[in-house]
C-alpha positions in Angstrom: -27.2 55.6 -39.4 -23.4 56.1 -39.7 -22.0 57.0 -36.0 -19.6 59.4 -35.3 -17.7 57.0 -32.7 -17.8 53.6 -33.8 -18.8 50.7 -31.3 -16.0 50.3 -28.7 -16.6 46.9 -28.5 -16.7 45.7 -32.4 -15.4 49.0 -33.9 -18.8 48.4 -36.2 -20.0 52.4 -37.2 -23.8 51.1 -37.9 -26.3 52.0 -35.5 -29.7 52.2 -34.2 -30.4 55.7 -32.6 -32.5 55.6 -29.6 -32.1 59.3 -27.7 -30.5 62.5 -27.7 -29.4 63.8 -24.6 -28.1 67.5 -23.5 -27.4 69.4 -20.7 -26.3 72.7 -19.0 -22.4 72.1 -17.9 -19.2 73.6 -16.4 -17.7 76.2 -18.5 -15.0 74.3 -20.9 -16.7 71.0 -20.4 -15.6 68.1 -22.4 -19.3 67.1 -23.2 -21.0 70.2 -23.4 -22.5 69.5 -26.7 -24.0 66.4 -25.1 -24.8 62.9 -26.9 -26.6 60.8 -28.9 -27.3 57.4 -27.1 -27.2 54.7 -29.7 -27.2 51.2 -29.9 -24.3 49.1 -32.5 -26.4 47.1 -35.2 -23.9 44.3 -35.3 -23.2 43.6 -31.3 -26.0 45.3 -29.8 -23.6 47.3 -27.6 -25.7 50.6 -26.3 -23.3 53.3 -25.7 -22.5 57.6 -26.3 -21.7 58.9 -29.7 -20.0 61.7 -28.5 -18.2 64.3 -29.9 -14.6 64.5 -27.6 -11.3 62.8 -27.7 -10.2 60.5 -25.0 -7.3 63.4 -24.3 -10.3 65.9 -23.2 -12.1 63.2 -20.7 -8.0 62.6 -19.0 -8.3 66.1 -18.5 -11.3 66.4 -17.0 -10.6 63.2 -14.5 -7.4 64.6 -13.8 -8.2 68.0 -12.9 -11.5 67.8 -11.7 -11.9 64.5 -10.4 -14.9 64.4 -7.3 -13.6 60.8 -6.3 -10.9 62.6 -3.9 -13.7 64.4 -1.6 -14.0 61.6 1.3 -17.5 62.6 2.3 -19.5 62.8 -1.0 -17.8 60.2 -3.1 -17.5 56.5 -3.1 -14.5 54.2 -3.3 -13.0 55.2 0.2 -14.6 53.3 2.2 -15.6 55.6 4.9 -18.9 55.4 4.6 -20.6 52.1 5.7 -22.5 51.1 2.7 -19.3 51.8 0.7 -17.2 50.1 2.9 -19.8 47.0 2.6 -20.0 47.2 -1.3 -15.8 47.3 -1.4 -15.8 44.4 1.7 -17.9 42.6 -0.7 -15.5 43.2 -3.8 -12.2 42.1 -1.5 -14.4 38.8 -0.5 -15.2 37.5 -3.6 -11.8 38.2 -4.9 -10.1 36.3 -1.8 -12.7 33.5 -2.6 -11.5 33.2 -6.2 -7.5 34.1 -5.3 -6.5 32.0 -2.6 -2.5 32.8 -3.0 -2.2 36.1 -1.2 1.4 36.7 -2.5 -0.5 37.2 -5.7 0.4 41.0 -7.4 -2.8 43.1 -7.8 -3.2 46.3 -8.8 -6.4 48.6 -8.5 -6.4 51.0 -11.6 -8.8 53.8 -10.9 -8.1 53.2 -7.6 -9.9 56.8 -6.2 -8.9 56.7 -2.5 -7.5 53.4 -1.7 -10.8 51.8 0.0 -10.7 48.5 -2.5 -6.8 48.3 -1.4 -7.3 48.6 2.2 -9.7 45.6 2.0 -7.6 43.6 0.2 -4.7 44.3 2.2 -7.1 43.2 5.4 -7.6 39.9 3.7 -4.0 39.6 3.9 -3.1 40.4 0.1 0.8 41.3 0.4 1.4 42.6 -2.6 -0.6 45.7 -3.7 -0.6 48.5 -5.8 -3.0 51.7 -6.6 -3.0 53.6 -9.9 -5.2 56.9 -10.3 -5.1 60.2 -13.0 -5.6 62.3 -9.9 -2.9 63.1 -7.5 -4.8 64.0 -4.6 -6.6 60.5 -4.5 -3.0 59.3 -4.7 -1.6 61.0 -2.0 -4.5 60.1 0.2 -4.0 56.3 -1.0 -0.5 57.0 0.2 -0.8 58.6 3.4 -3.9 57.4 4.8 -4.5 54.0 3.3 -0.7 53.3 3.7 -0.7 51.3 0.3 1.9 52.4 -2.9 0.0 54.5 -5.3 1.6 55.8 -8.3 -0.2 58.7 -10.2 -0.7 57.9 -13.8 -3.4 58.3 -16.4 -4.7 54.6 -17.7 -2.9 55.4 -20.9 0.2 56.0 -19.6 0.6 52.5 -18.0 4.8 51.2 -18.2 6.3 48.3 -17.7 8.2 49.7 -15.3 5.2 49.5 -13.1 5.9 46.0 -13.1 3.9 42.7 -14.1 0.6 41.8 -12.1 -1.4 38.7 -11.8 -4.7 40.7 -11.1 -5.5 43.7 -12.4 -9.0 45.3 -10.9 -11.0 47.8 -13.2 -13.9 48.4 -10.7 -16.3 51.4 -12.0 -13.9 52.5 -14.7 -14.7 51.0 -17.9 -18.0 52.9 -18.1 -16.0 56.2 -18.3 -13.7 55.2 -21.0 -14.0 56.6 -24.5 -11.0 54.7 -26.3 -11.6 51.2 -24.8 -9.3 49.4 -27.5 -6.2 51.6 -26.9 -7.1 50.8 -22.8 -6.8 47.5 -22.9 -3.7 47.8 -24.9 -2.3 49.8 -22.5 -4.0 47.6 -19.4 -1.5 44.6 -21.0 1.3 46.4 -20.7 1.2 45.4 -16.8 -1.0 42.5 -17.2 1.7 39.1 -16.5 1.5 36.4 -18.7 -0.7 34.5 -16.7 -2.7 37.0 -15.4 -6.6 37.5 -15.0 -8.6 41.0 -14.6 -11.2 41.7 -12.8 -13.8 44.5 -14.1 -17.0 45.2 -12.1 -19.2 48.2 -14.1 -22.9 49.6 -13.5 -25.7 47.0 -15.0 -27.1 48.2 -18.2 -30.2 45.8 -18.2 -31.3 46.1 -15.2 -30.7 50.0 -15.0 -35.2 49.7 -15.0 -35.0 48.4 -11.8 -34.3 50.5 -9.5 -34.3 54.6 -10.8 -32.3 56.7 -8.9 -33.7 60.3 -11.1 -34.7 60.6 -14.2 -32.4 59.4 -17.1 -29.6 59.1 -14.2 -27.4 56.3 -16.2 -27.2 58.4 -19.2 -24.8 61.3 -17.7 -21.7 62.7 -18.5 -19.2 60.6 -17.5 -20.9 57.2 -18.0 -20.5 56.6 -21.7 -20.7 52.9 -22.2 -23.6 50.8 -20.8 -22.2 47.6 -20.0 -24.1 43.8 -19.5 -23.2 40.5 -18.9 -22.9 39.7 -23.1 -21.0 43.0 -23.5 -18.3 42.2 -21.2 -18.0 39.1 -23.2 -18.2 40.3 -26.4 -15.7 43.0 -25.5 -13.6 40.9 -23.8 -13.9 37.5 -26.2 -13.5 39.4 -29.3 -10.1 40.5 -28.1 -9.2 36.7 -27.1 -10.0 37.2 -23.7 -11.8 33.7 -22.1 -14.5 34.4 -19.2 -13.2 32.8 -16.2 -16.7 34.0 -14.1 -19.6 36.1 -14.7 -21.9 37.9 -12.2 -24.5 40.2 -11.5 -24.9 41.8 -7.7 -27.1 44.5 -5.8 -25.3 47.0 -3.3 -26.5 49.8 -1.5 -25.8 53.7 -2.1 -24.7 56.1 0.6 -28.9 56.3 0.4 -29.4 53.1 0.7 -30.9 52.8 -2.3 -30.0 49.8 -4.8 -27.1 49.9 -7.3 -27.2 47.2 -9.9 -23.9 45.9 -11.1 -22.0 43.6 -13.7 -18.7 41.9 -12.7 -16.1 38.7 -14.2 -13.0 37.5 -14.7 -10.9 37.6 -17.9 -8.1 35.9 -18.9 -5.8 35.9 -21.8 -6.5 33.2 -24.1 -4.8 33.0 -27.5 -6.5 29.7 -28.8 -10.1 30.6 -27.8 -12.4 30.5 -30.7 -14.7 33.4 -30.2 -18.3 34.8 -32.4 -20.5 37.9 -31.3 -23.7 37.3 -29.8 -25.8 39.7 -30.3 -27.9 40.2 -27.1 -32.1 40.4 -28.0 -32.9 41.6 -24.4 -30.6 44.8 -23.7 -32.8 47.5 -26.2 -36.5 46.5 -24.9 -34.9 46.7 -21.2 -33.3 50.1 -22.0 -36.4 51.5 -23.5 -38.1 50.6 -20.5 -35.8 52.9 -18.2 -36.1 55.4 -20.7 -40.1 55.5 -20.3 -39.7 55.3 -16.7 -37.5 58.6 -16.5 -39.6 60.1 -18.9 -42.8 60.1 -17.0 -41.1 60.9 -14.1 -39.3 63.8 -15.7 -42.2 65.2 -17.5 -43.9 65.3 -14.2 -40.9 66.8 -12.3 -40.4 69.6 -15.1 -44.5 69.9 -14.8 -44.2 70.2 -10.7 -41.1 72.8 -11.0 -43.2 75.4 -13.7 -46.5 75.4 -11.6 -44.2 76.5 -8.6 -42.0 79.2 -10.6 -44.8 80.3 -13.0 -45.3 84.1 -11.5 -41.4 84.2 -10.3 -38.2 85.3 -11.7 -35.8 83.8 -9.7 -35.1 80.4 -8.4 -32.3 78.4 -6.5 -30.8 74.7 -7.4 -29.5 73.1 -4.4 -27.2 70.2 -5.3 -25.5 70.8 -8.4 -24.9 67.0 -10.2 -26.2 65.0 -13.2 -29.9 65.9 -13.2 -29.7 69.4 -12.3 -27.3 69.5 -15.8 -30.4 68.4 -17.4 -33.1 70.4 -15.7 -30.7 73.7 -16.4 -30.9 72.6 -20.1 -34.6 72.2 -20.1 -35.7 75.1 -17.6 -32.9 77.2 -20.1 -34.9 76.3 -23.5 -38.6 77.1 -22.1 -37.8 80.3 -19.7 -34.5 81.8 -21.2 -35.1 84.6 -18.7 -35.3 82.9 -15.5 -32.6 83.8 -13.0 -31.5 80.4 -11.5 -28.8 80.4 -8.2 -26.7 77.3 -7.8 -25.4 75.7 -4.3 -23.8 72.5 -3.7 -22.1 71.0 -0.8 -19.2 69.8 -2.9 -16.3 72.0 -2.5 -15.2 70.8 -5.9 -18.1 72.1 -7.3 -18.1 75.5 -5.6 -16.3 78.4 -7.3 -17.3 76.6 -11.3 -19.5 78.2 -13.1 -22.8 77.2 -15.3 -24.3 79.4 -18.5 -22.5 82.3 -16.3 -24.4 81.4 -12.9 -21.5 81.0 -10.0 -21.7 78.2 -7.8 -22.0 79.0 -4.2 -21.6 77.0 -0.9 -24.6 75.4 0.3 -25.0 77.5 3.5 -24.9 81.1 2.3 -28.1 80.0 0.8 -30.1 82.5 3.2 -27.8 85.4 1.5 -29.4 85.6 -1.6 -32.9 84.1 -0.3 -35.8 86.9 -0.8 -39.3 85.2 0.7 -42.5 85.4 -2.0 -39.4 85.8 -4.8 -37.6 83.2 -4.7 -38.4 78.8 -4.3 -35.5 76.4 -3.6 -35.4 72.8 -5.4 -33.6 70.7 -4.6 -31.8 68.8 -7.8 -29.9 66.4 -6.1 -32.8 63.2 -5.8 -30.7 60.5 -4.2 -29.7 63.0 -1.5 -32.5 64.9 -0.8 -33.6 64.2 2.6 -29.9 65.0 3.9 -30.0 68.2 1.5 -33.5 69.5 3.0 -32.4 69.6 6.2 -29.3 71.5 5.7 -31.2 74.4 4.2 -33.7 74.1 7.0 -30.6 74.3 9.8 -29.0 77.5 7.3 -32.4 79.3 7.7 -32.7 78.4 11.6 -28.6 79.7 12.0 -29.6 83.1 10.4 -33.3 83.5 12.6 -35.0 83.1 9.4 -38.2 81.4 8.1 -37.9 78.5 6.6 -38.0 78.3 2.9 -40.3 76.8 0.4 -38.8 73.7 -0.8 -39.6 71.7 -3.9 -38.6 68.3 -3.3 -38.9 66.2 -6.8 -38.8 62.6 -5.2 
């Protein structure tokens, strides 16, 4: 099989498909068509054949970025198990850089919470780039640390030279990874080491956060310990460390991550490996969401078979699939959408508005209408805000499907 986007890693176009994915999205979504997930026959890279440009995903980061909301996303630090996983980041990277005069900057910085450790380990010299301009500004104003507002393609010299750069939870997102790193060295100095940190692709089986929740649409390249070095090696890159780590969510459920250290190498004498584990351990997440799916999508129809009309409460990755699949069985069902995130209220999905999470009891009409709640990682939290919506207006409480 001949792949539309060849392997961002080996630039091979031979692959192995292994699943299709679709989903319902935002109007004039970049990924609306969805993907095939596929694995590269010559490096054994597993990663998104999409159809869309790199120009479309800057867009969509730029614009619509959720990393600037301080209560629902990460990278901030102001919520303690963030501020632990970033404490953790800024402590291994003192270990390993003991010169705090050292220039470092973050590139897809978010809000500055990676910075503000740093800086509290006494790093002087420190520097924040991001596409969006409101995670700038708050960089800026709150964190108190230089930001400067620029896509990862439009890095300049002028920027200056630093000795660290710090990809943390970026290069998962990246659709043109050769032309990034191109653009990454255009800052790097000539001595200079990055450090990238990026979910764990093998070990995505161990700890399921919903259904199929690594293959979404912004996480197109599944990254492991031998494709950071392949991708990294290839492009004469030497592997100064290597790591895996656990962290906790704002839920407190695990988050499996890859991390190292790369520096430039020109002499280093570097082969492919092609890695024999990373498929079987991917098909094993895949059979595990798919059981669980199956018996979500089973547990939603029994509860919506005599009704016409139900309500999605938290509008993220897996609700884009359930929409897809509830879409292609019942065509006909009316289905309401409320979120929390003010960046999601306001968009709308296959024509359905998205409305704030507590005008809920507006459109709720007892014996017509069930509420599920689509968001899995932050159900407990969700469930009782409906509950205290209901309880504001004197009303019953709903009936809630909880899928976890």
């Amino acid at each position: 099989m001949i792949a539309n986007r060849p392997c961002p890693i080996c630039y091979n176009s031979e692959i192995n498909f292994i699943k299709e994915f679709n989903f319902l999205l935002y109007e004039n979504h970049p990924i609306s068509k969805g993907y095939k997930l596929v694995q590269c026959c010559s490096c054994s890279f597993i990663y998104a054949d999409v159809f869309v440009t790199q120009k479309d995903l800057d867009l969509y980061y730029s614009n619509i970025s959720k990393y600037e909301d301080k209560q629902l996303s990460t990278g901030g630090g102001y919520e303690y198990y963030d501020k632990k996983r970033l404490e953790g980041v800024a402590n291994y990277l003192d270990n390993f850089f003991p010169d705090k005069n050292i220039k470092i900057a973050d590139i897809g910085c978010a809000i500055g919470g990676l910075l503000e450790q740093l800086k509290e380990k006494g790093f002087k010299n420190l520097l924040g780039i991001d596409p969006s301009m409101s995670c700038v500004e708050i960089t800026k104003n709150e964190k108190r640390i230089d930001c400067i507002h620029s896509s990862l393609f439009e890095l300049d010299e002028a920027f200056g030279k630093f000795d660290l750069l710090v990809i943390s939870h970026v290069w998962e997102h990246i659709l043109d990874l050769e032309n990034a790193i191109k653009s990454l060295q255009k800052i790097l100095a000539p001595n200079g080491a990055i450090y990238i940190e990026c979910p764990n692709a093998m070990n995505y089986k161990n700890t399921i956060h919903a259904p199929y929740q690594e293959f979404n649409t912004e996480h197109i390249n599944h990254f492991y310990e031998r494709g950071f070095v392949n991708y990294f090696g290839i492009r004469n890159y030497e592997c100064l460390d290597l790591g895996t780590k656990v962290f906790k969510m704002t839920s407190g459920d695990d988050y499996h991550a890859v991390f190292g250290i790369f520096k430039k190498n020109e002499e280093l004498n570097f082969k492919l490996e092609f890695d024999k584990n990373i498929l079987n351990s991917i098909l094993e997440y895949i059979s595990q969401s798919e059981e669980w799916h199956q018996n979500i999508l089973y547990k939603i129809f029994k509860e919506i078979n005599n009704l016409n009309k139900i309500a999605f409460y938290g509008i993220g990755q897996y609700a884009f699939k359930l929409l897809f699949e509830i879409k292609k069985i019942k065509p006909d069902l009316e289905v309401l959408l409320f979120d929390n995130n003010i960046l999601n209220v306001g968009k709308k999905i296959n024509n359905s508005l998205i409305l704030k999470g507590s005008q809920i009891p507006n459109y709720f009409i007892e014996d017509e209408t069930k509420i599920v709640i689509t968001s899995l990682i932050h159900q407990s939290t969700i469930k009782n805000d409906i509950n205290n919506h209901f309880l504001q207006k004197k009303m019953k409480l709903p009936v809630i499907i909880e899928l976890k």
